[in-house]
N, C-alpha and C positions, 0 to 999 in steps of 0.2 A: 747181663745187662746189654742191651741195644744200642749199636752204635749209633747216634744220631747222622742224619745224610749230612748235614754239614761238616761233623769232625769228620767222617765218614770220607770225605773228597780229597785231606790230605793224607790219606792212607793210598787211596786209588790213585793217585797222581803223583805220589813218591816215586823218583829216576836214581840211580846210580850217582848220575851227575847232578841231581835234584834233591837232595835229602830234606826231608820235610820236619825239620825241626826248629825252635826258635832257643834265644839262651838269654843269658844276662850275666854281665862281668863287673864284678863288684870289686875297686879299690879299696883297701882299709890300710888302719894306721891303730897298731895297736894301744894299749893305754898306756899311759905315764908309770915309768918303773917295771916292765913287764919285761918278765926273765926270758930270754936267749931260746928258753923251750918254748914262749907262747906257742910258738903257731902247731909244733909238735901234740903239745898237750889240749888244744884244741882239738887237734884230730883223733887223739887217743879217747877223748871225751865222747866226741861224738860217735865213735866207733861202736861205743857201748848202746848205744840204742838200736834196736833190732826189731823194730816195731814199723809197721810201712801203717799208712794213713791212705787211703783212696785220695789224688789216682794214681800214687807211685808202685801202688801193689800193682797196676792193671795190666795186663797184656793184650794183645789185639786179635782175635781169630775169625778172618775172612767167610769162614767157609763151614758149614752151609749157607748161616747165617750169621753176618757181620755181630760180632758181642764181642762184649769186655769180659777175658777172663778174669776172676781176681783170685791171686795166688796168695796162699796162706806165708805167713812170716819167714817159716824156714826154708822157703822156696826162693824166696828173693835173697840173689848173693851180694850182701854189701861190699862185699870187697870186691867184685867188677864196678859195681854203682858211685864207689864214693871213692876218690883216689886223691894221691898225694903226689905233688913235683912241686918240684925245686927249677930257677931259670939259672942257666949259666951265669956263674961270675964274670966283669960284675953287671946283674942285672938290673936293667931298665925297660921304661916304656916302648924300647922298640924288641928287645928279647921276648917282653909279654905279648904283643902282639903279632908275632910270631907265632908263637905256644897256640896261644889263644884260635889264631887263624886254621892253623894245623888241626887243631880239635875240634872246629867246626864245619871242617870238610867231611868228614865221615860221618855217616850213617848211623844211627842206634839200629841196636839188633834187635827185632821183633820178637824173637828168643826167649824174651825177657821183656819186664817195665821198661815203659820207654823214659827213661832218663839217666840221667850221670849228674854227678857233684864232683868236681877238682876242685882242691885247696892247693895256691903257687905259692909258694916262698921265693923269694930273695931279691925283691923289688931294689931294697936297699933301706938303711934307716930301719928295718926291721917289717918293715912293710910287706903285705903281704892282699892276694884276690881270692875271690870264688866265683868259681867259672859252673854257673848251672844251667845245663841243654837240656830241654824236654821237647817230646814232639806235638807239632801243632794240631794233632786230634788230639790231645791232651787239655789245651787250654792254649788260648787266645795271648794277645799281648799284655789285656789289662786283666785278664784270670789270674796271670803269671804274675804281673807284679801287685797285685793286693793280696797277692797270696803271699809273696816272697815279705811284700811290707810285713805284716803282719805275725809271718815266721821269724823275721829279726826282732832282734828288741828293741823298745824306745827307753830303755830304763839304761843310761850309762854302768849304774853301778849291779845290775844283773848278771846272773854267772848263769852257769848249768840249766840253762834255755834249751832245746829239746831242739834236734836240725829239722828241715824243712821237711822230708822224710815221716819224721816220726807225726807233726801235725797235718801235714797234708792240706786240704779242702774240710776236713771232718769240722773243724772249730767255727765254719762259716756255713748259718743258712742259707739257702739260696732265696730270694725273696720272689712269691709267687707273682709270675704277673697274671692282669684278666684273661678269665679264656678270648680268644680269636673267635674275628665274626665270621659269621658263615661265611665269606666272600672271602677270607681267607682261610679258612678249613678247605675248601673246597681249591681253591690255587694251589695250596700246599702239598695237597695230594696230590693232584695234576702231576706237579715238578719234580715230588717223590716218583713217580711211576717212571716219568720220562728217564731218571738216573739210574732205575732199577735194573731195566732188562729192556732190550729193544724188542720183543716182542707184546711188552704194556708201554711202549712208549706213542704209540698212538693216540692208545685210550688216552694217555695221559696229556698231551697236547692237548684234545677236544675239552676235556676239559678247567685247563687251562684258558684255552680260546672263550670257552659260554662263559666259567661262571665262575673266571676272574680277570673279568673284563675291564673293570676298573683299577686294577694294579697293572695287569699287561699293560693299558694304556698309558699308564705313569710312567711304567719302563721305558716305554715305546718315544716318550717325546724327550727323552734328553737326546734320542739318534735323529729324530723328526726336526724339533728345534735347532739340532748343530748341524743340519744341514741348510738351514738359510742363512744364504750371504751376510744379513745383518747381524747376524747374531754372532759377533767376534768373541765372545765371550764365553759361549758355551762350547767345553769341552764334551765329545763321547766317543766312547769307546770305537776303537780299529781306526781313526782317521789320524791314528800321530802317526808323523815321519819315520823314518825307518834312520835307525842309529846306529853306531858299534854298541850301545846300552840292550841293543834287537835281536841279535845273533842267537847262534844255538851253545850255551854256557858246557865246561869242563864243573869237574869235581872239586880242585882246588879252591880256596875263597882268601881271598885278603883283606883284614880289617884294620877301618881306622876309626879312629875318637878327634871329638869336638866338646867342647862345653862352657859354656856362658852363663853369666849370672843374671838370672828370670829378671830384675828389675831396671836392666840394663833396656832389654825386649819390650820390656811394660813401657818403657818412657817415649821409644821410637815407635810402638805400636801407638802411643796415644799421639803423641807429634803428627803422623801419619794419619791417623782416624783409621786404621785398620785396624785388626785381629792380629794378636800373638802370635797365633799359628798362619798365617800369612806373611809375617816378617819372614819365620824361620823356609817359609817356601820363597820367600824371596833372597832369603841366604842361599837357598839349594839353589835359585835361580843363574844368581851371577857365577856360583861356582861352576854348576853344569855349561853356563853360557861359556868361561872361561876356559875351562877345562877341553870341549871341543874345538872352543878354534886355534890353544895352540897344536892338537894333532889335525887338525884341520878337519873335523868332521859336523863341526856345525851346523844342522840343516838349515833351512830356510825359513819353513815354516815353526810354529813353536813345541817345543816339549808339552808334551800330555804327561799329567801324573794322575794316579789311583790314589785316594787317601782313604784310607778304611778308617770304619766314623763305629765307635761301639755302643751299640743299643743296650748294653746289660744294664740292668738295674739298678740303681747305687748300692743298695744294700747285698749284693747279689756277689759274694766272693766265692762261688763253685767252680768247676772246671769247665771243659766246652767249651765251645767257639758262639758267641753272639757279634757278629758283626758287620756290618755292609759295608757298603763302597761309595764315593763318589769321586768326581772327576773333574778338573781344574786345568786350564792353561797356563804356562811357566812361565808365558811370555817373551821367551829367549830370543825373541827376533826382536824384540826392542832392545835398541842401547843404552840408553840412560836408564841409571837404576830407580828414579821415582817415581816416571810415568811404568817402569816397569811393574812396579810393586802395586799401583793401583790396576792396574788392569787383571792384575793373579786375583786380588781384591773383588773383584767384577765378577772373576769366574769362579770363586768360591761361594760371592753369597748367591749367584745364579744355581748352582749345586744345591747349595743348602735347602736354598726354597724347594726343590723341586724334590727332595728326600722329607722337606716337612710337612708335606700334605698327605704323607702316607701315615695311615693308624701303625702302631708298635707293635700289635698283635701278626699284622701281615709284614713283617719285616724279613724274618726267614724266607720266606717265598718268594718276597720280591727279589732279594739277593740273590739264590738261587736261580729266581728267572735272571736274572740281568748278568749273572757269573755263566750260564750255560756254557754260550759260547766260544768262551775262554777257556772252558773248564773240558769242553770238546776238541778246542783248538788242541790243549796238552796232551791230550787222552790218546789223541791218534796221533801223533808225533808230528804234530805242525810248528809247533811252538819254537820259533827261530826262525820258521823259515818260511813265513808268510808275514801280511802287515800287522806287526803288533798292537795289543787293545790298549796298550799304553808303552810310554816309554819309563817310567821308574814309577816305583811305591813310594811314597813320603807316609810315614805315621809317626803321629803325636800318642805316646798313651800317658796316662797322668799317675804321679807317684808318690810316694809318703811326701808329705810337707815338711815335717820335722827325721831329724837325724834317725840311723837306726846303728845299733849295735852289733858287733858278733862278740860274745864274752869280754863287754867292756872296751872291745874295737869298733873304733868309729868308721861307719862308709862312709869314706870320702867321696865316691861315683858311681854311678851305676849307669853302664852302658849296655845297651839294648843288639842284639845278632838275630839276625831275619831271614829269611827265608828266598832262595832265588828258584826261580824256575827256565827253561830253554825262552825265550826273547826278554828276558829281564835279567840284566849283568848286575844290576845296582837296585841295592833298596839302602831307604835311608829312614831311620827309626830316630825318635827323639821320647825320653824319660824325663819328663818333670821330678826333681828329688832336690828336698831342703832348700829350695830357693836357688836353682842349680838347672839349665837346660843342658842336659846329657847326650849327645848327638852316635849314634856308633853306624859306620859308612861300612857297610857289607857288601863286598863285588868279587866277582867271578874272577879267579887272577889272571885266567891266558885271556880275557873279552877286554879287560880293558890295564890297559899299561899304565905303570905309576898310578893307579888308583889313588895312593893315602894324600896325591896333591887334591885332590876332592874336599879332604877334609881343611888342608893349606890355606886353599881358596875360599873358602866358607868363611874364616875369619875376615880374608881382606873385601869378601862381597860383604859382609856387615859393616865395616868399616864406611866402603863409599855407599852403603844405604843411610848410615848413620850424617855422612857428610851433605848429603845431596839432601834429604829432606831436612836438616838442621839449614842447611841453606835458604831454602823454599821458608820454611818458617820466619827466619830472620830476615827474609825480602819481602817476606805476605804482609 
């Protein structure tokens, strides 16, 4: 099977210091009355399945031509794949994070299916995580958790549920979308050539330029429009400030967690007249605002963030990458937090608009056109050390509504690990789950010092969001 050029780009742009994988860390709490061996006998359980489900079979072969191998059952060795630790007594939230950091610094072996499952014991209380890294030619943010949804159970009193492993993607159709109009068959190709081979990457421009002229142009006006003076509001790419968030990133990572309750956000989003996901980039706001100027790196002008926005289908729980980009100011050179949060407000639905006058069918291509740049910058080792197309990632992906189980243990959280590349020290992921915003702060540990104050600071930037527009209200 054919690598798609999308999943296709986190394969080609994977670094040593860059591993190109995403994961997800799952709290539980086992059930009421549960013997001293659960989490043992969980593992022993799941052991016994030996069964791989597409894409955990797959492996990746470059060369001649980029394909998915898929390797038969007794090829795949569960016992590298799926493993068991324990945290030092006595364990807690800063031991797991640790663990947790340490295993998302390295690399999956190409060797082999690109994933891993860890089960940690010894939270405390009996408490216990699962820590699952797969790479992101594999599946996307929201591939990964309607997969992983779906793989838990919703049923509290279910036993002997089958790991994520044995179902895989196989239990989810993908739902067809229309074919693409000519005008994007034709761009798509264009873009395909251009990443192929530099000797079709000419053809591949030309036609890009005739006869997807109408998407290029789409492209073209979020760098068009953010260059006129009036337009405070639009964000695009390569004109954010240059940060310690910009530099060229090491191999180590350090993670933190955040998490609030969705109705908390619902009630200041409505107070406000903003979007959900606008509060939570006004939480990144004041943190990041805060955060720099007590090292004193605050620029001037504002944070640029990337928020990748996912086209998949609703019905569409397969693997692969559907996803685009857009781009939004942080605002960070304002200091009050209300006129802060409208103004992110401003440059969100400015984004918005200008991603929704493109048909769905030409979405791949546009991304592709609008990521080139970027995706060149890495390629030839620029990345760090030239002006960055942004300064952090923020993604929203959305998640079970209701609780999920592992053998009658309830997740308590599910936090989301992301992917850094050379001028991006920090990305910041948020997991909607059971009425729960799930925050998990992923940063390069030598690019930025104290990191998990990031996460510190996010509570008390909600706080005075909370204050200042509660104000505003009660004086309007």
């Amino acid at each position: 099977m054919r690598i798609a050029p999308m999943d296709l780009n986190w394969l080609v742009l994977e670094r040593a210091e860059s591993p190109a994988h995403v994961a997800c860390l799952a709290e539980c709490t086992p059930p009421d009355g549960a013997p001293d061996t659960f989490v043992a006998d969980l593992v022993a359980g799941w052991r016994a399945h030996r069964t791989f489900a597409k894409p955990f079979n797959r492996r990746p072969r470059l060369l001649p031509v980029p394909v998915w191998d898929v390797l038969p059952d007794d090829e795949v060795d569960l016992d590298y794949h799926f493993r068991h630790s324990a945290l030092p007594a006595p364990g807690g939230e800063r031991e797991l994070g640790i663990l947790v950091s340490r295993l998302h610094s390295h690399a999956l072996d190409r060797r082999r299916p690109l994933w891993e499952l860890h089960i940690i014991e010894g939270l405390g209380d009996g408490r216990f995580s699962m820590y699952l890294k797969v790479h992101h030619s594999l599946m996307d943010g929201v591939a990964g958790i309607r997969m992983l949804g779906r793989a838990l159970s919703a049923d509290h009193d279910a036993r002997d549920h089958p790991p994520i492993w044995a179902l895989g993607s196989s239990f989810a159709r993908p739902q067809t979308p229309p074919p693409p109009t000519a005008e994007a068959r034709v761009l798509r190709s264009g873009v395909e050539r251009v990443l192929a081979t530099p000797v079709r990457s000419v053809r591949g421009l030309h036609r890009v330029a005739v006869g997807g002229r109408g998407i290029a142009r789409l492209a073209a006006t979020q760098v068009v429009g953010g260059l006129r003076p009036r337009e405070r509001d639009v964000a695009i790419p390569f004109v954010a400030p240059m940060s310690p968030l910009n530099g060229c990133i090491h191999g180590p990572r350090r993670f933190a967690t955040q998490h609030y309750a969705l109705e908390r956000l619902k009630a200041l989003s409505k107070d406000a007249g903003v979007t959900i996901n606008d509060v939570l980039l006004g939480v990144c706001s004041g943190a990041l605002r805060r955060y720099m100027s007590e090292i004193d790196a605050l620029p001037d002008r504002s944070l640029t963030a990337t928020l990748p926005v996912s086209v998949r289908l609703e019905a569409d729980e397969s693997g692969g990458n559907a996803i685009t980009f857009i781009h939004a100011r942080l605002a960070t050179d304002i200091e009050q937090p209300a006129p802060r949060l409208q103004r992110i407000a401003a440059s969100t639905r400015h984004a918005k608009s200008v991603l929704g006058r493109l048909p769905r069918d030409a979405m791949n291509a546009y991304t592709m056109l609008l990521m080139a740049p970027y995706m060149t910058q890495l390629a030839v080792g620029l990345g760090g050390r030239t002006r960055p197309m942004h300064n952090v990632v923020v993604s929203n992906v959305p998640g079970p509504r209701q609780p999920r189980y592992i053998e009658g243990a309830r997740v308590d959280q599910l936090y989301p690990l992301s992917v850094l590349f050379n001028g991006q020290a920090l990305n910041v992921t948020v997991i909607s789950y059971a009425g729960t915003m799930c925050i998990g702060f992923t940063g390069c540990r030598d690019s930025l010092p104290s990191m998990q104050r990031i996460a510190v600071f996010s509570g008390d930037a909600l706080e005075e969001l909370e204050r200042a527009v509660y104000a505003g209200v009660a004086n309007g």
